[in-house]
N, C-alpha and C positions, 0 to 999 in steps of 0.2 A: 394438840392439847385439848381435853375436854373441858369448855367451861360449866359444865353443868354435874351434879349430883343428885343423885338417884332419891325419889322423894321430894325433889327441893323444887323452887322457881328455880331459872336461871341464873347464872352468876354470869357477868361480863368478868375479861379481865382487866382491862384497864375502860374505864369511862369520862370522856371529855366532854367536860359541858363547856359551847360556847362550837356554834359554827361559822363563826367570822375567819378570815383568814388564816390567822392562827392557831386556832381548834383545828379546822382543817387542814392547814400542815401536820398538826401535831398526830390525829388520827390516821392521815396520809402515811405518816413515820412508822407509827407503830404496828400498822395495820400489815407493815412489809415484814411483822415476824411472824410468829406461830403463836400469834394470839386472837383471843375475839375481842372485840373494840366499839365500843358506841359510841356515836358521835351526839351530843343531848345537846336541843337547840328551842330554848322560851318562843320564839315567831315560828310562824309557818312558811319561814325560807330559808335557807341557807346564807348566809351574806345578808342580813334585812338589820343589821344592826350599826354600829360605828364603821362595820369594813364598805358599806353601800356610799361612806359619803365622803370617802379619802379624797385627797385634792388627786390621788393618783398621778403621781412621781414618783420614775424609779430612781432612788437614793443612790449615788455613790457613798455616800456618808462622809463626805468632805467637811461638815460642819458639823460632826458628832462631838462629844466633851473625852478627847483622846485618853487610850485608859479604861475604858466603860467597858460594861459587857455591852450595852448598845453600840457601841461604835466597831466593836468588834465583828458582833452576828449582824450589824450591816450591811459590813462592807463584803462576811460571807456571804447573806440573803443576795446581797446587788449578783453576784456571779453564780449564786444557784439559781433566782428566778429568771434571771437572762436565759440561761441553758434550757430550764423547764418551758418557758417559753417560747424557746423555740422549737420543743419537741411537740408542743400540746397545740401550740398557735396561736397563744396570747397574743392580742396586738400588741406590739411596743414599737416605740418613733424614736429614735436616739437626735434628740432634736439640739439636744444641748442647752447651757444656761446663762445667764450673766446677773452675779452681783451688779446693781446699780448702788452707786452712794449719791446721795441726795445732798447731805448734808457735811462740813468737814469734821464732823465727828465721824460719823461715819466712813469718809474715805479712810481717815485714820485707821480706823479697826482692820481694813481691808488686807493689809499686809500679815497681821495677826490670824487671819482665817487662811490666809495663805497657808501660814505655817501650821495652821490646825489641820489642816488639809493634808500637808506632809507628813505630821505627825501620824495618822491616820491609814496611812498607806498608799495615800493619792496625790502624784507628786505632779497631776496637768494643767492645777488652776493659773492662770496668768494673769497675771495685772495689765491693765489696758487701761489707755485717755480719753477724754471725753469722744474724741472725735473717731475712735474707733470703737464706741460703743455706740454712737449714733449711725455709723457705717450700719451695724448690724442689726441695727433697730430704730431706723429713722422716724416713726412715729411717737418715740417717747416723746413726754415735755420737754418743755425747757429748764435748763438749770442742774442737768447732770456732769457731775465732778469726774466720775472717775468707776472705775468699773472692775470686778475679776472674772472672771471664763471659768465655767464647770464643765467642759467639753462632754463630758459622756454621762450629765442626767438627760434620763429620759421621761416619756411619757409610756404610760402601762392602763390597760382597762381593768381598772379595781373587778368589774364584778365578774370581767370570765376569771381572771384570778382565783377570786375564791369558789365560783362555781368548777373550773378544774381541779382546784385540790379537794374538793368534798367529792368529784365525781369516781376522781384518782380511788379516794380512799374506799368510797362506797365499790366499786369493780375490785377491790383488793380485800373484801368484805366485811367491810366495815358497815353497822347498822347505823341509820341516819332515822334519829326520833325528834321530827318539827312535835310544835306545839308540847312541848315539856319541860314546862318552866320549874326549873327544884323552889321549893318549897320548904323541907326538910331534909336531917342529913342525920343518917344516926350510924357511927364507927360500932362494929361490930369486930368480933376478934376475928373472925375468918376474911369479911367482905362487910361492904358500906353499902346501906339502905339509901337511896334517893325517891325523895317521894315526890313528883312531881305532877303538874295538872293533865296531865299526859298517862299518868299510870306508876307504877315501880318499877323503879333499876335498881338495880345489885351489882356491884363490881368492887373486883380485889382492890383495886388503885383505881381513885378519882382524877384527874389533871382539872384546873377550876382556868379556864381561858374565855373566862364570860364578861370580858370586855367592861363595860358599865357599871354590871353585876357582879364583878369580882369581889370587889370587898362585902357585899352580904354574904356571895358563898361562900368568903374564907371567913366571916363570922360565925353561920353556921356550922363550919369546922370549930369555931372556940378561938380565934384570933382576932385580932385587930391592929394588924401590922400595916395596914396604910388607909388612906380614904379616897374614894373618886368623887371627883368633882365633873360634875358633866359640863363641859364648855361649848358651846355650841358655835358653828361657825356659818354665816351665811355666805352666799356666794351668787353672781349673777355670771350664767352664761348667753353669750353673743350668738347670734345666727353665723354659719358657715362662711356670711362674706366677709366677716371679718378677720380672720384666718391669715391672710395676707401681711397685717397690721402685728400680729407677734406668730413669728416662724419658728421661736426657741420662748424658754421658760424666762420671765424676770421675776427674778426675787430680790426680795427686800433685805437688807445688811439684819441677820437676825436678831434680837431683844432676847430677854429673861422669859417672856412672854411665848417664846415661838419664835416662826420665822416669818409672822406676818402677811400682809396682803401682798400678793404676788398676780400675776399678769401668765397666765399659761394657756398654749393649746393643747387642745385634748385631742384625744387619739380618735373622735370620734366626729373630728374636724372644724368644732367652733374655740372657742375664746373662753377663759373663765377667768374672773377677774375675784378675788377673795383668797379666802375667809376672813370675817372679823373676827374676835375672841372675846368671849364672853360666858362668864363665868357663871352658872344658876344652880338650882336646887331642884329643879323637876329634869329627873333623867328623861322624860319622854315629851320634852319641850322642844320639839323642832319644825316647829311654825316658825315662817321668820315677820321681822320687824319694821315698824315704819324706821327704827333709829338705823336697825343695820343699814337699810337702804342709803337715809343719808352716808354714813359712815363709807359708803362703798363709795358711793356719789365722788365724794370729796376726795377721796383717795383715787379713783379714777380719773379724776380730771387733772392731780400734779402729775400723773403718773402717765399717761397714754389718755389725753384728751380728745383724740380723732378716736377712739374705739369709742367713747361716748356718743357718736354719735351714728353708732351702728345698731342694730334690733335688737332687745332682748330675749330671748327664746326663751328663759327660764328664769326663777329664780329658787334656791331651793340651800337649805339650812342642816346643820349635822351635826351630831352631837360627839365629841372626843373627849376620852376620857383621860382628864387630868389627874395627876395624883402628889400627893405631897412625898414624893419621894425623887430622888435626883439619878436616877437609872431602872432598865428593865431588873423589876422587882418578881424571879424566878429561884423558888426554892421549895425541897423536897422535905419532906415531916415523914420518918421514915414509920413513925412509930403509929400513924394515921393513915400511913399506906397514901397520903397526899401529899400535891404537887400543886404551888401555885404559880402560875404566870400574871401576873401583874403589871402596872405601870408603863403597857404597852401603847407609846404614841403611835403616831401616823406612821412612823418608820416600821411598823410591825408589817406594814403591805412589803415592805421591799426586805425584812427580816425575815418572815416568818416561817422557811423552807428552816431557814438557821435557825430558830428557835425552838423549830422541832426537834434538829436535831441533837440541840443541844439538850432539851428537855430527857429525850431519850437515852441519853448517858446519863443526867443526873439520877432519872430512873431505875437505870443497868446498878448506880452506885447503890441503890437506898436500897435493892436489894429484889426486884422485879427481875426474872430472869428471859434475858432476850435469845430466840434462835433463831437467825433468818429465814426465813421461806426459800425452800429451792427455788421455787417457778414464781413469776410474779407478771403478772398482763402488761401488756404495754400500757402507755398513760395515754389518758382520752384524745381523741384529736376536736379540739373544738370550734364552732362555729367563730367565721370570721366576722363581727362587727364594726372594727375599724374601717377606717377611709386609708389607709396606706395598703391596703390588702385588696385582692378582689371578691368585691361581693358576689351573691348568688347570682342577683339582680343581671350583672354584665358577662357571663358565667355561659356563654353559649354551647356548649359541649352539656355544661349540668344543663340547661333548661331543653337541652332534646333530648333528654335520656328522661325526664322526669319535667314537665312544662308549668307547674306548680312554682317553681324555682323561678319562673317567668310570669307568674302572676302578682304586678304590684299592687300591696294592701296600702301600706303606709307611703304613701310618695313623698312625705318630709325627708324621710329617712332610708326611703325605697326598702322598704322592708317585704318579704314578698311572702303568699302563700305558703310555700312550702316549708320555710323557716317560722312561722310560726305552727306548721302542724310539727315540726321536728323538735322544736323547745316542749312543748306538751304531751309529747312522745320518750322523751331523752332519759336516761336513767335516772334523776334528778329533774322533775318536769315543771313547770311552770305550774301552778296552784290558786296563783291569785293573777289580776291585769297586770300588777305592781310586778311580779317576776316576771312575765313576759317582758317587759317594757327593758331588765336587768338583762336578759336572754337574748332579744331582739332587737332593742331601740325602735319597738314599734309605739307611736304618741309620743317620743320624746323628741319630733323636732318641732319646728317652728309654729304649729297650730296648736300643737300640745293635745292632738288627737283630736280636737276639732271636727276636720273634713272625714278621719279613719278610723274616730272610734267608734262608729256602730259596727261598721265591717268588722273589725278587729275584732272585737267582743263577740259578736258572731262566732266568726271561728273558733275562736277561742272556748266558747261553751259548745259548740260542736265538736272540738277535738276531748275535751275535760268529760263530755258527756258518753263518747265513745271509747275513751281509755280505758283499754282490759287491766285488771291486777295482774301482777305477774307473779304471785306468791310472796312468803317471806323476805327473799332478800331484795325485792322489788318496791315491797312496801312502808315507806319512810315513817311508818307508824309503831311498825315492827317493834316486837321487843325480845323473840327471840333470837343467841346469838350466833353466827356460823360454827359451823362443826367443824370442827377441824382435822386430817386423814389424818 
């Protein structure tokens, strides 16, 4: 198919704004037909928005509201990003979960999430007594009633996540345009004007999966079917030694609110104890708080009072976007040639393969005509960052073929030369420290780049300063779009 006409700028045919997770599913999707596709992103990364600060759990969606379309592209997403992950090499830790009840309200509900869980299509969770929930996690407090098992949530690293679906999509030629935040939006009868601080798009069919900025985009389309409320969550993560102290994910018996402060290890080997909830009015408020801290404080000590007394490595705050609506708010305006996605919580990480796909039929319906591509590239294989995998670092075979791979930069996190010349290199490359850091885990352990961030930066503008262009489809600036044979 040609998206272009003789005389004209370019026409995309379908244009997603929004490279979180979910845009990047979604362009990932489409991008397997016989179309041209843009992926339109307001930061200058891919993942730099609500998807960079997911608590990062892969959902079974055992406590979905049974019935939903969330609960549905769930519990698909849980068994499409499981598979894609293990084709691409996302880290994930099937570490598993336990409801704690605290309180005998709470135990009470426990039997009811049972059955939500059933309901649902996940028929593993078990009820357990105190004393075999303390088996399995002996440093909780004191004063646990009673408990359920989620055998099979895992742990997943949000940011190669969404870094392999944008890189997926970009190798299947999809244009990826950082720094083009829309602006304006004017329906034309053939194709939609996007004007953004980036330049002009033009495409048949917009998709709006702009996360925060969803509901300004779909005002600029002439609606006002929901609102977001940015809720911001802060979170303290623990040094590596305390890893030991939570081997599986604890969560909290869920509220109206969420699902609470929860106690989980991450795949990237420490502790993270959060999020709070809290509800503001500045989308770009993710500084965190002296009150968060108390609030974590307090909740960490009923909760796992020996992890209190482990290092803090971090502390660091996210912004989720809430919405007054009670399910993923996904719907096609045939007559606008737009597609909104909306109302997508934290479950969009473990969704979002499903959401695309879904997206893409509601598309095929409203009258976008889909033909698959014969040939399609294999999906990226990506750098390993997890601690359940092996790193570069231990990699004796990689580091004599190439001793770079042998060179450690960051010793928090053994990050080593060669991975960061290969993140600044990569189809998708690191632009700022802040994506390196998403790319590598170079400064994000325990000094917080302290001891490695001259080294690092070094490199880092030594590789940035030697990076050749590699033409059009190279250039995440681009705005023209692939040709298609």
């Amino acid at each position: 198919m040609d998206p272009t006409s003789a005389g004209r700028d370019p026409v995309f045919d379908v244009a997603v704004i929004g490279a979180g997770i979910v845009g990047a599913a979604i362009a990932r999707e489409l991008s397997g037909y016989q179309l041209s596709v843009a992926l339109v992103e307001a930061r200058d990364d891919v993942g730099d928005g609500t998807s960079k600060a997911n608590t990062a759990i892969l959902h079974t969606g055992f406590d979905a509201k049974p019935g939903t379309l969330e609960s549905r592209l769930v519990s698909q997403g849980y068994a499409l990003l499981s598979a894609y992950a293990e084709k691409t090499g996302i880290p994930v830790e099937r570490t598993g979960a336990v409801l704690v009840a605290w309180t005998e309200e709470e135990l009470a509900a426990l039997p009811g999430l049972r059955e939500k869980a059933e309901a649902n299509g996940y028929p593993h969770c078990r009820l357990i007594d105190p004393d075999e929930v303390y088996r399995a996690l002996p440093a909780l407090g004191e004063g646990v009633l009673g408990g359920l098992t989620v055998p099979d949530e895992s742990i997943i690293c949000t940011w190669t996540t969404n870094l392999a679906l944008a890189t997926d999509a970009r190798g299947r030629g999809t244009e990826v345009l950082l720094d083009h935040a829309v602006t304006e939006v004017a329906v034309g009868a053939e194709h939609t004007t996007l004007t953004t601080r980036g330049g002009t798009v033009r495409a048949r069919w917009v998709v709006n999966a702009a996360g925060l900025g969803a509901d300004v985009i779909d005002g600029l389309f002439g609606h006002r079917r929901f609102t977001v409320t940015p809720r911001r969550g802060e979170l303290f993560v623990f040094d590596k030694l305390a890893r030991p102290l939570a081997d599986r994910i604890v969560l909290p018996v869920p509220t109206s609110r969420g699902k609470g402060v929860l106690i989980s290890p991450t795949i990237y080997g420490n502790v993270m104890l959060g999020p709070t909830s809290e509800d503001l009015d500045d989308k770009t408020a993710t500084g965190t708080s002296e009150s968060g801290f108390e609030f974590l404080l307090g909740k960490g000590e009923r909760l796992m009072p020996r992890l209190l007394q482990e290092e803090v490595t971090a502390s660091y705050a996210g912004l989720r976007a809430a919405v007054d609506h009670g399910d993923y708010l996904i719907e096609a305006t045939a007559e606008q040639r737009y597609l909104l996605v909306g109302g997508i919580r934290s479950t969009g990480l473990t969704a979002g393969i499903a959401i695309a796909e879904h997206v893409t039929g509601l598309l095929a319906d409203a009258g976008l005509e889909l033909t698959p591509r014969a040939e399609l590239p294999e999906p990226p294989r990506m750098p390993n960052i997890g601690e359940a995998g092996r790193r570069p670092y231990q990699d004796a075979e990689r580091i004599a073929a190439d001793p770079a791979y042998g060179t450690v930069v960051c010793f928090c996190e053994r990050v080593t030369a060669g991975e960061i010349r290969d993140a600044c290199q990569a189809p998708l490359p690191a632009r700022t420290p802040e994506g390196l850091r998403r790319r590598t885990r170079a400064m994000n352990g325990r000094c917080q780049g302290f001891f490695c961030g001259a080294e690092v930066n070094r490199l880092f503008d030594e590789q940035t300063r030697t990076a050749a262009p590699t033409g059009p489809a190279g250039d995440d600036r681009a705005v023209t779009p692939r040709q298609e044979a």
